[in-house]
Wavefront OBJ file of the C-alpha trace (Angstrom):
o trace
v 16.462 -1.876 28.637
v 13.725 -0.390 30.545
v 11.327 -0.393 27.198
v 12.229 -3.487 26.360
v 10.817 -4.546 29.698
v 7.881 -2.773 29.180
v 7.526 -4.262 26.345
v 7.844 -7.987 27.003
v 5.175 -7.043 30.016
v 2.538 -5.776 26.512
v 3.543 -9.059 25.087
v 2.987 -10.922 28.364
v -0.539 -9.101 29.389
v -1.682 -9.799 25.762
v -0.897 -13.874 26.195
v -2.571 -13.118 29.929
v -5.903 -12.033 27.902
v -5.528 -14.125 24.629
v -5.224 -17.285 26.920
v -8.217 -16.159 29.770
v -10.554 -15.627 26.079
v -9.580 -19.157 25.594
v -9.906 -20.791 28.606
v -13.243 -19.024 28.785
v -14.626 -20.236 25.019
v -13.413 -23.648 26.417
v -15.222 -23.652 29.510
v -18.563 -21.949 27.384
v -17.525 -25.194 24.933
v -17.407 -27.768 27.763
v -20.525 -26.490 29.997
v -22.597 -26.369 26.416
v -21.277 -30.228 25.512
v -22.009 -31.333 29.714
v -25.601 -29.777 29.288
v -26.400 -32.228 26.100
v -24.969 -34.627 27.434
v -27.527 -33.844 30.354
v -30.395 -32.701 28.805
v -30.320 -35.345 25.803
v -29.228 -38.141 28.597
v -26.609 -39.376 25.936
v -26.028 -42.615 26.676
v -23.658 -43.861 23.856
v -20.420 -44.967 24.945
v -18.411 -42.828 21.700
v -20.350 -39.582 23.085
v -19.096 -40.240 26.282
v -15.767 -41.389 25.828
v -15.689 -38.114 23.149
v -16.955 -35.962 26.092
v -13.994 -37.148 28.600
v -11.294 -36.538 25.808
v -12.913 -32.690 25.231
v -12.135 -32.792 28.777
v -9.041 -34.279 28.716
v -7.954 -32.323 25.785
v -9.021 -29.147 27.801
v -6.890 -29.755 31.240
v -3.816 -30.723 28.797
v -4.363 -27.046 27.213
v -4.949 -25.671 29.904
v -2.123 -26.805 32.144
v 0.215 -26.484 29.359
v -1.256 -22.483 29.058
v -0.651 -22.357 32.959
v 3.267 -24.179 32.304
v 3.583 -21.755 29.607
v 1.900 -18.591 31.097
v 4.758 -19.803 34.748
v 7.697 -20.148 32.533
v 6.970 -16.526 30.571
v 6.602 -14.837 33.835
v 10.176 -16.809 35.266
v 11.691 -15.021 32.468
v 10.079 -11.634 32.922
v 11.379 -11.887 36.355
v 14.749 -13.293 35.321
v 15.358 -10.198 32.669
v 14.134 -7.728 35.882
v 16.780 -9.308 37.930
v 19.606 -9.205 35.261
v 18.639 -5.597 33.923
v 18.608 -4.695 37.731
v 22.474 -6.055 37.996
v 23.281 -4.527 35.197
v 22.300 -1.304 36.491
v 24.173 -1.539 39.693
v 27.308 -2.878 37.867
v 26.821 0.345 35.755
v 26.293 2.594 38.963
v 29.479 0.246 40.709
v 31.612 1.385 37.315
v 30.451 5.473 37.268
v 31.261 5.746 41.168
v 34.844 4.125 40.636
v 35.439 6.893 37.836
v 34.008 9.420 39.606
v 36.180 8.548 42.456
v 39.071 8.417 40.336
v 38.619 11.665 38.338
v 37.970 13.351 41.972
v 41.018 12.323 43.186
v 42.757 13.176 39.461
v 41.488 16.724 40.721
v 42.307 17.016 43.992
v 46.214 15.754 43.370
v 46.466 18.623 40.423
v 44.875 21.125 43.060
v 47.432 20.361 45.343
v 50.073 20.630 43.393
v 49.008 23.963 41.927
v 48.648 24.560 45.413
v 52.418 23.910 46.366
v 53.573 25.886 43.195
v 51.852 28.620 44.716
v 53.226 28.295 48.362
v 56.994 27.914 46.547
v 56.039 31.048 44.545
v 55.059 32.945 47.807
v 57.984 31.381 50.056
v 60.296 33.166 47.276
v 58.617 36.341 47.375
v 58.914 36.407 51.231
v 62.681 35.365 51.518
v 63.293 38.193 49.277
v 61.404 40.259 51.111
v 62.455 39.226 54.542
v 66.104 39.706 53.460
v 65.263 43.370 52.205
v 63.790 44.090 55.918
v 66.407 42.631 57.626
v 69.073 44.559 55.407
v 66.970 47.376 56.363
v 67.145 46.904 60.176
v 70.839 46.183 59.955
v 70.721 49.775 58.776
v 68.916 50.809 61.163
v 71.073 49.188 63.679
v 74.241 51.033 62.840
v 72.539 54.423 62.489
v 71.526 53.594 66.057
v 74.701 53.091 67.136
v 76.293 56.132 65.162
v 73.971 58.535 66.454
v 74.717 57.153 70.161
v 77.967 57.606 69.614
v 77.436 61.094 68.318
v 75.328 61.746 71.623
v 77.849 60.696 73.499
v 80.432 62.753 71.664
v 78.047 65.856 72.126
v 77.480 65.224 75.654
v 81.412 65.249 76.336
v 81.824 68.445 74.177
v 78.773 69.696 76.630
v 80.408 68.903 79.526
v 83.849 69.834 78.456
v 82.197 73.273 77.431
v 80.453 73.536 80.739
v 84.128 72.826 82.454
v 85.767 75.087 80.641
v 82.944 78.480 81.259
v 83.176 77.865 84.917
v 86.865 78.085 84.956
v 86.838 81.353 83.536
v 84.290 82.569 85.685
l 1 2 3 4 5 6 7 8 9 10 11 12 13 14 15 16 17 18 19 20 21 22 23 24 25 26 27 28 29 30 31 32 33 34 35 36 37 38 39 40 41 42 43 44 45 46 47 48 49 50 51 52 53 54 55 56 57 58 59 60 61 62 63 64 65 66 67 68 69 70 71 72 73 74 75 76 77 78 79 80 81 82 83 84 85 86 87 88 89 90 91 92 93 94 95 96 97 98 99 100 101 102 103 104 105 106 107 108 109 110 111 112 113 114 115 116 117 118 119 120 121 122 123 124 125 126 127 128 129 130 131 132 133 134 135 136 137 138 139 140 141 142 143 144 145 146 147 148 149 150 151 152 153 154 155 156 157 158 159 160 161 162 163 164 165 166 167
């Protein structure tokens, strides 16, 4: 878009000089015909008349140049403007798929994420229920050896009851 742009501007700075030549060959044209008309002191009335049509015929040419020079620039302007939307409706359409394919993402991350926070869950009920079996274990070998200090403590005393009777 951008060279075509660039492009219509060539085409447009080209008229620009093409029609400034020719409003400048007219105005060499219309100062050469006002100085013999001066200098000569024409006095003819089809000279004169001739003279205010070369004028006439130059103001029509050159306010049709300046309508025509106006309504190329209006649509230079007008193409800016629409290749400008254009752009931003382009920008407005990548930003709504970027948004999209961001949240695509994120939604797959989390659930990766939550397959790997089931995967760990199951690895640490399995463990948790080894540990606890383990400190169950531990818990009646506690108790057993208690039991066998108390049973060792009785013998002890009962051993200590019976060596003083026989002393």
């Amino acid at each position: 878009c951008q060279d075509h742009v660039f492009a219509d501007s060539r085409s447009f700075q080209l008229q620009l000089i093409f029609l400034s030549n020719s409003f400048s060959n007219l105005h060499h044209d219309a100062c050469c015909y006002h100085q013999n008309l001066h200098y000569n002191k024409i006095s003819s009335c089809n000279q004169i008349h001739s003279a205010f049509f070369f004028v006439y015929i130059c103001n029509v040419y050159c306010s049709s140049g300046i309508d025509d020079i106006s309504k190329r620039a209006q649509e230079l302007v007008e193409k800016i403007n629409h290749n400008r939307t254009s752009d931003q409706n382009m920008i407005d359409s990548f930003q709504e798929m970027l948004i999209e394919k961001v949240t695509e993402m994120c939604q797959q991350m989390k659930e990766h994420m939550y397959t790997v926070y089931e995967e760990n869950s199951d690895n640490m009920q399995v463990k948790l229920q080894e540990l606890s079996e383990v400190l169950e274990s531990c818990t009646k070998l506690s108790h057993e050896l208690l039991e066998a200090s108390r049973a060792l403590a009785s013998l002890r005393e009962g051993l200590a009851i019976s060596q003083e009777i026989e002393l």
